[in-house]
C-alpha positions in Angstrom: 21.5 -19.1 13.6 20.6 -19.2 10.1 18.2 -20.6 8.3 17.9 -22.5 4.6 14.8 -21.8 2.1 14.9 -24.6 0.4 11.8 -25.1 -2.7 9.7 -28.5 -2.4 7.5 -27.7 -5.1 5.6 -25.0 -5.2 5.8 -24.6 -1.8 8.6 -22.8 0.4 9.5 -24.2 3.5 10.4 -21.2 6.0 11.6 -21.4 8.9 11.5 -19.1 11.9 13.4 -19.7 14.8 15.7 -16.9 16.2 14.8 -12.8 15.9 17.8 -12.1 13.9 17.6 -14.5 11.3 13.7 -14.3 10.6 14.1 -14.2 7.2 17.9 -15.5 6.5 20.3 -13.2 4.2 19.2 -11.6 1.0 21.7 -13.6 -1.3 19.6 -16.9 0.0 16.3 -15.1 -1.5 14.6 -17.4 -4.2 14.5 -16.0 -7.6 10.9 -16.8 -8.2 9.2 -16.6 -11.8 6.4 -14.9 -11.6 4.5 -12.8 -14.4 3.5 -10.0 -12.2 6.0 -8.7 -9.7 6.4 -5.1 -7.5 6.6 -4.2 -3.9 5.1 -3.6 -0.6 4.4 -0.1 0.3 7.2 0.7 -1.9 9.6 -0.6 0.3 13.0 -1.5 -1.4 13.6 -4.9 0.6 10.0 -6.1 -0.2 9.3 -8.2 -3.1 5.3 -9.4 -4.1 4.4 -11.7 -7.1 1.7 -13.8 -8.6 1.0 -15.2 -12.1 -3.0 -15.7 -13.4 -4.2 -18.4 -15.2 -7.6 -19.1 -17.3 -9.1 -22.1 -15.5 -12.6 -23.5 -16.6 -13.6 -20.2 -18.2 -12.1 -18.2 -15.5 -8.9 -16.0 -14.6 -6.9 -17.1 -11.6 -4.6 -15.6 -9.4 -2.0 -18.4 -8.1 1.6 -18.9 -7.0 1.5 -16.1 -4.9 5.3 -15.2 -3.3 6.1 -12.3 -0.9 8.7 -10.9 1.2 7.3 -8.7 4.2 7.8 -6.0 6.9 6.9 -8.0 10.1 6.6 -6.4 13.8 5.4 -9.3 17.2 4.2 -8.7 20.3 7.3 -9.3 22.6 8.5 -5.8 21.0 12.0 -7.4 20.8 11.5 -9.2 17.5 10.9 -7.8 13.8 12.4 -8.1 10.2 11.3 -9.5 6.9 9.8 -13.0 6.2 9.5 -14.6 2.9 7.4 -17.4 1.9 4.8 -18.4 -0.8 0.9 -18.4 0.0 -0.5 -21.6 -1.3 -3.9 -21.9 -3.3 -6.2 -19.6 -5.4 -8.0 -16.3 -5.9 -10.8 -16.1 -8.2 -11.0 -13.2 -10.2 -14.3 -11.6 -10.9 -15.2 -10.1 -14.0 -14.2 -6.5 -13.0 -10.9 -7.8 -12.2 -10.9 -8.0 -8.2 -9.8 -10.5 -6.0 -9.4 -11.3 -2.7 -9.6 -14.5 0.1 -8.1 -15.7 3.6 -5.5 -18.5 3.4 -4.9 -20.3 6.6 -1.5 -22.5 6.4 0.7 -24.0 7.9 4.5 -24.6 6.9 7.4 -26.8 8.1 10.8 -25.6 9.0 13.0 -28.6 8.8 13.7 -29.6 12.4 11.2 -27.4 14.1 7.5 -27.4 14.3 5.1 -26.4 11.6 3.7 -22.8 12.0 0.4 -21.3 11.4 0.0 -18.4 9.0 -3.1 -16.4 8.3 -2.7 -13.8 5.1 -5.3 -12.0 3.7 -5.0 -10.3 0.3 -6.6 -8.6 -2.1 -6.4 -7.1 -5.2 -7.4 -5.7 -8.5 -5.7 -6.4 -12.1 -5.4 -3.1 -13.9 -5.0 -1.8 -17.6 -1.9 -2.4 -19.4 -0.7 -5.1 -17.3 -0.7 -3.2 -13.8 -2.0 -4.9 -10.4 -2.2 -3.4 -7.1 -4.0 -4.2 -3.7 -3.7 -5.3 -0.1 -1.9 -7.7 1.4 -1.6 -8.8 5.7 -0.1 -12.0 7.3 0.2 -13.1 10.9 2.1 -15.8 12.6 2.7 -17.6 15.7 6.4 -18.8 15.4 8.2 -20.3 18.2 10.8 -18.2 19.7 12.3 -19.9 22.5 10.7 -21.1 26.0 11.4 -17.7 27.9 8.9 -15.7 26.0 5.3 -16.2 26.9 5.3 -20.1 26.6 7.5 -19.6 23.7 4.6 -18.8 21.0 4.1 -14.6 20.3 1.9 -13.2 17.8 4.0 -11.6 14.5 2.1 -9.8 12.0 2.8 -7.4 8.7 -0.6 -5.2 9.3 -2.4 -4.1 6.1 0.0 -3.4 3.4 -0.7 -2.1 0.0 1.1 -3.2 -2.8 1.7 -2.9 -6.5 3.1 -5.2 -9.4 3.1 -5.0 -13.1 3.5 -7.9 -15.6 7.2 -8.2 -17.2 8.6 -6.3 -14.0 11.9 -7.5 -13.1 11.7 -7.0 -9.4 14.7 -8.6 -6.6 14.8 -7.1 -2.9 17.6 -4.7 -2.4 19.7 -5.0 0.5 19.5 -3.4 3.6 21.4 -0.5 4.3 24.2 -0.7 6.9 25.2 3.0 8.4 
């Protein structure tokens, strides 16, 4: 089954329904603008991007979009989810940042899931970022498998960007 990304906004809605189309093909990826882009954990088919503002005196971090690594529970089900992480992170004066954002997004036709991500970070001389990022999920995946709800997550993942970076995931390999 696949599944459309289709962009309301600033938000993303994602959808998670079956294991092998977590994520959807590569080709349907949205080409997001963002002024700092790079990678998780270096991974190729990863992609990780913000852009800062000054707000009221002060630097934010906003319009956050990844693409993750995700493992669940059942054992059976993994792959790569996109999807953007709505909200702020403050930036102190040294340059950190970090926060918890608990959302919830709407696949059209299915029920809205609950995402936790956690991320932090640390804006670096000439125009380099890096950090960590995590996300968990309870999509549903069908009635068979524990009451159709299972726990996916990305576990702690660091990641590094750089302002101007032109970055796209690359496909996967087939062998």
């Amino acid at each position: 089954m696949r599944i459309r990304h289709t962009l309301v906004g600033v938000a993303i809605v994602v959808g998670v329904c079956a294991a092998p189309a977590l994520a959807g093909p590569l080709e349907e990826f949205p080409q997001p603008e963002n002024k700092y882009e790079g990678r998780l954990a270096n991974d190729p088919q990863t992609y990780f991007g913000f852009n800062t503002k000054h707000k009221s005196g002060k630097l934010i971090v906003r319009k956050v979009f990844v693409r993750s690594a995700f493992e669940c529970a059942d054992g059976k089900t993994s792959g790569y989810e996109q999807f953007p992480v709505p909200g702020r992170f403050t930036v102190n004066r040294r340059g950190a940042f970090e926060g918890t954002k608990r959302f919830r997004l709407a696949p059209p036709g299915s029920p809205t899931l609950p995402f936790v991500v956690n991320l932090s970070g640390q804006l670096g001389k000439r125009g380099k970022a890096a950090g960590e990022f995590s996300f968990r999920a309870r999509p549903y995946l069908g009635p068979a498998r524990a009451r159709g709800r299972v726990l996916c997550k990305s576990g702690r993942v660091p990641w590094n960007a750089k302002r101007g970076a032109e970055v796209r995931p690359e496909q996967p390999r087939t062998e």
